[in-house]
N, C-alpha and C positions, 0 to 999 in steps of 0.2 A: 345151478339147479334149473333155471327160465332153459337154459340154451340147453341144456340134456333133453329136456321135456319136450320141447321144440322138435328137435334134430329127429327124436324117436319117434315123436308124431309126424313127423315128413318121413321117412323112411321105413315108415311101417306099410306103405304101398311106393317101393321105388320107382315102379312103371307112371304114378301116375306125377311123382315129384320131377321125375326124368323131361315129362312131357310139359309140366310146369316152365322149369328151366329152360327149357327147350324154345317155347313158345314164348317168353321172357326176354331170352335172347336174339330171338328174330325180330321183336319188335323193338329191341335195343339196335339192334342193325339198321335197321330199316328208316329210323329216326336220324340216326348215324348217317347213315349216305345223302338223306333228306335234305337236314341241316348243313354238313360237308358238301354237295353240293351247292349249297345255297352259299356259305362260305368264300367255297370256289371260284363260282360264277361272281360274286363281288369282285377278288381278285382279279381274273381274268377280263372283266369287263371295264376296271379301272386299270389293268396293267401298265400301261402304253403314259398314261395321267401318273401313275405313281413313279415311274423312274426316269421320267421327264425331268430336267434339272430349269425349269421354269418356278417365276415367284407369281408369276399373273398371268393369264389367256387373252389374248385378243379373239373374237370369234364373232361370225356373223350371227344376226339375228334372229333368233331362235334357233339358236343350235341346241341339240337336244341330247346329240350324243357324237364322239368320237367319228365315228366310222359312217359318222354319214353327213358329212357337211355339206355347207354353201362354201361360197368363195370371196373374200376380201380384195379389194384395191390394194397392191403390194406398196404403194405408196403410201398408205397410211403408218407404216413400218416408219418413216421416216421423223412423221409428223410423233408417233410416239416415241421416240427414240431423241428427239429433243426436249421431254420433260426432266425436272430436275429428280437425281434419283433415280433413273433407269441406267444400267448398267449396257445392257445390250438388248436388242429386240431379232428373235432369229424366226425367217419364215418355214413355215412349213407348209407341204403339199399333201392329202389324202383324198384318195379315191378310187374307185372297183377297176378293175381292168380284166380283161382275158389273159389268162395265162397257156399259151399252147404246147403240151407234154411234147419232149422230142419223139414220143412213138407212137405220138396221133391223141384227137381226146385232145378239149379242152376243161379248165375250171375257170371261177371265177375266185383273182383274189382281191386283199385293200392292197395298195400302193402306198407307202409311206419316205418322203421324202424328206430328208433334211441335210443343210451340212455337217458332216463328220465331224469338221472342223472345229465347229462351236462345243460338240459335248453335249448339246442340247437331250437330242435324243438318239439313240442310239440302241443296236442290240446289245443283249446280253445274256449270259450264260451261255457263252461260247463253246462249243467242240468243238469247232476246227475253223482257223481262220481268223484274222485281226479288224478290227472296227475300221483300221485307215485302207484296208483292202478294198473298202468300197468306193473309197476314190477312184479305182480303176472302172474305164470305161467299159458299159453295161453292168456291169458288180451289182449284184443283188443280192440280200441274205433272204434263207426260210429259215422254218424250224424244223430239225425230224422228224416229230410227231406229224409232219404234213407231207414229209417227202414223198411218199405214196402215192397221195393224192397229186402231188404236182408231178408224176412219173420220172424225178430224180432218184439219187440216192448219195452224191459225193459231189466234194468242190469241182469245179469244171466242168461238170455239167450244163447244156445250155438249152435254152426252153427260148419261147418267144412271147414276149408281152406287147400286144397289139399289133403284131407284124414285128417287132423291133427285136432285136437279141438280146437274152436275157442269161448271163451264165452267173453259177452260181460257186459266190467269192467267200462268202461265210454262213457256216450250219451254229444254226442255236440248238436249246433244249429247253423246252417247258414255255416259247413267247408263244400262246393260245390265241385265240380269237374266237369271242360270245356268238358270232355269227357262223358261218358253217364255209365262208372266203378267209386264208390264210394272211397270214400278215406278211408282205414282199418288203424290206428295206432297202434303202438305194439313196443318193446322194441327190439333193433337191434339182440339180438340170435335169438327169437321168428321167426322176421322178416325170418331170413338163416332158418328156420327148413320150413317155410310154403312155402318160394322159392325156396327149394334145393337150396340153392348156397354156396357157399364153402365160408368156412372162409377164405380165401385170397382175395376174391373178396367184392368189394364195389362199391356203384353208385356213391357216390361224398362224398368228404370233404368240411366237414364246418369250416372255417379257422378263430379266433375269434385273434383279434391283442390287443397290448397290448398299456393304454393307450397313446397317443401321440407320436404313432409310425405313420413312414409315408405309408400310407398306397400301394402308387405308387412304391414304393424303394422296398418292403418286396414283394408285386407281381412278381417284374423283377427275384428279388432272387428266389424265387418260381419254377416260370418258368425255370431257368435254369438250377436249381435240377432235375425238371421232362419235360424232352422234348417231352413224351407221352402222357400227358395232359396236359389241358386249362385251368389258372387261369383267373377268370373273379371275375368282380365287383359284390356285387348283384343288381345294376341299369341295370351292360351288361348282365345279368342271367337273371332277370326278362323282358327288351326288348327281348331278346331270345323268351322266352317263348310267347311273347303277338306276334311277327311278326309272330310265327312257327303258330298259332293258329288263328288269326284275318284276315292273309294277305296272306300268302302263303295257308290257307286253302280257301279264298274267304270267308267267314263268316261276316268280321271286312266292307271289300265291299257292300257287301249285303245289311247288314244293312246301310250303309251310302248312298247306291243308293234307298233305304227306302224312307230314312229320306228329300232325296230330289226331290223324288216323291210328297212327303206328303205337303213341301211347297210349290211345283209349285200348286199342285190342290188345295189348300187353297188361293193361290196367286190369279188364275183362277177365283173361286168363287166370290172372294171380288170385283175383276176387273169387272166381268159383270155385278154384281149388283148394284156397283157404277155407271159402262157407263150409265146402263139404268136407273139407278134414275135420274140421271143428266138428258138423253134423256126424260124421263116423264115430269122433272121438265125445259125441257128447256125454256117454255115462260117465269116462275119466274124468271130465269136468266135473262130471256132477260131484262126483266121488272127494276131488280137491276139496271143493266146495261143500260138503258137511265134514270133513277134516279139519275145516277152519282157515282155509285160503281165501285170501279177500275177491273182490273180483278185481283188483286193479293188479294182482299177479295171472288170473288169468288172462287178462288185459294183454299184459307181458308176454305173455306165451305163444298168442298171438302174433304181436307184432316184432317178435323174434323169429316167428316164423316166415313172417314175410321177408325180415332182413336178410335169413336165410335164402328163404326164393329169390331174394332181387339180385343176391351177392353171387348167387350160382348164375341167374341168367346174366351178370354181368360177365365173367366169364367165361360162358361160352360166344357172347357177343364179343370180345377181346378179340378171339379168334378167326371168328368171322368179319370183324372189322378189317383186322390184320391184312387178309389177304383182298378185301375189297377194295381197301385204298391202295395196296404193291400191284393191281390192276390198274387201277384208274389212274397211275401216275406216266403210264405209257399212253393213254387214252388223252381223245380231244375234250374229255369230262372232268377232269380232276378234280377229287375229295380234297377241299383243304380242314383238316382240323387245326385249331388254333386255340389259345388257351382257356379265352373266353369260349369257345363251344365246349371245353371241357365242361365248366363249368355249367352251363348250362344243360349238358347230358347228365349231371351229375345231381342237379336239380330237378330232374324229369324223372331220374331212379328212384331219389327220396318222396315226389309228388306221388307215382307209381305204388310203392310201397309203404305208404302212408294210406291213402285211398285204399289200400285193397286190406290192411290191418283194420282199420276203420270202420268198413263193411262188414267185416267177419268178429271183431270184438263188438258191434252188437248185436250178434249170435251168440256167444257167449255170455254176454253180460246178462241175458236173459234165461240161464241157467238155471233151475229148482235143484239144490242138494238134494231135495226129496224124490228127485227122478232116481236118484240111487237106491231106492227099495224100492221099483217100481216092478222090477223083475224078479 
């Protein structure tokens, strides 16, 4: 009976339940790309930290993020790599370079260097091309998503990074970068020729422990080896990275101050159109109401009708989602949705359609039976 009552009082003006849903939906979208975004941009900005097969970072001091380091004493590699419990310690090189497209037009990308060999790190999500390809001299991977921009388009292709030949030995799909310079891979010598940097220097060690070592105990050791760098976890490496870039840049803000934009005017929407259904339909009410309906069924009717509203504009937000993120998965932006943002959109519906029942059942609730003989 609630949900007849409901349904016939929203579709007793379709144009305006239409516009409802409508306006429902876009603010479910909009929240959606907000927080997907934001999602994203974690991912993408811890990528490189997450598939890193490292137990601990060696890194200079105050390193703050990934893609923009100082440079360590390659010999400190040695001194860590004689604590009990370290398994191996592998160096790595990152840093900007020019990349010159073979038909003129440059960009700027990161250089990332390391040995193949170790497994440390490495591309992935390959289309075309093997990880040990890049042992070959100048071998450098991109990603699709960047070929454009670096005026390739296929393996053998060759481009010049600093003067230097750069051809290209493996294509990824989907390794991003939070900054708007593509991520170049290449084999840690390759890496020192394209960035001038001298073989004594390196941006950070990859510290790999051995099984069932503690991994708290072998850091302290670490650390007291080298008191000019910073052993971190890669949980504290990767926070690193997402504060330098999400919070200290205002980016991670923005988007959050988005995202709750997008539910107050959604919230907004459902609230007026509820008031004024209720206000259209107030003589039915009234009429319930000396029949002998309490007000906690008009209550009901209410907040069935907004279950209604919120379950239409979720579905047309489905739709509209759909095809925002089948965009942004070709794009340098990617939507990630993940189980946890379900849930949380899914708690933004209920907040949404609670608040706006809320507002209009005390419209209702203030009902006179007696307004039914008033005409």
């Amino acid at each position: 009976m609630i949900g007849i009552i409901a349904l016939k009082n929203l579709l007793h003006d379709p144009a305006r339940f239409l516009a409802t849903a409508a306006g429902i939906g876009l603010s479910f979208v909009l929240v959606t790309v907000q927080l997907g975004l934001l999602a994203g941009f974690d991912r993408t900005i811890s990528a490189l930290i997450d598939h890193a097969n490292a137990d601990l970072w060696i890194v200079p001091v105050g390193t703050a993020a990934f893609d923009d380091p100082a440079q360590l004493e390659s010999t400190q590699r040695y001194a860590a790599a004689t604590v009990e419990g370290v398994r191996r310690v592998t160096p790595m090189l990152v840093g900007f370079a020019e990349w010159r497209k073979p038909g003129g037009g440059s960009t700027s990308v990161i250089v990332v260097g390391s040995d193949p060999a170790t497994g440390v790190i490495e591309p992935w999500n390959l289309s075309s091309g093997k990880p040990y390809d890049l042992k070959a001299p100048d071998a450098v991977a991109i990603d699709a998503s960047y070929a454009q921009q670096l005026g390739v388009s296929k393996r053998g292709d060759i481009a010049r990074i600093e003067g230097l030949q750069a051809r290209v030995a493996v294509i990824t799909s989907g390794i991003r970068s939070f900054t708007t310079s593509p991520y170049v891979f290449t084999r840690l010598s390759q890496a020192r020729a394209f960035l001038n940097a001298d073989a004594s220097r390196v941006s950070y060690l990859a510290v790999g422990l051995s099984r069932g070592t503690d991994a708290a105990l072998v850091r302290e050791r670490i650390a007291s080896k080298l008191p000019n760098a910073e052993v971190l976890t890669s949980a504290e490496f990767r926070r690193r990275n997402v504060e330098r870039w999400l919070l200290e840049t205002g980016a991670g803000i923005a988007l959050l101050a988005g995202a709750g934009l997008a539910v107050v005017v959604g919230s907004v929407i459902m609230m007026q159109s509820l008031y004024t259904s209720v206000n259209d339909h107030r003589k039915e009410f009234a009429t319930l109401r000396a029949m002998g309906s309490s007000k906690r069924f008009l209550v009901s009717v209410v907040a069935c009708q907004a279950g209604i509203c919120t379950l239409a504009g979720c579905a047309l937000a489905l739709i509209g989602n759909t095809g925002v993120i089948a965009i942004s998965a070709i794009s340098s932006l990617p939507i990630q949705i993940t189980p946890s943002l379900m849930l949380v959109l899914t708690a933004i519906a209920a907040l949404m359609s609670s608040a706006a029942a809320f507002a209009a059942a005390a419209k209702v609730g203030r009902v006179d039976p007696a307004e039914v003989f008033a005409q």
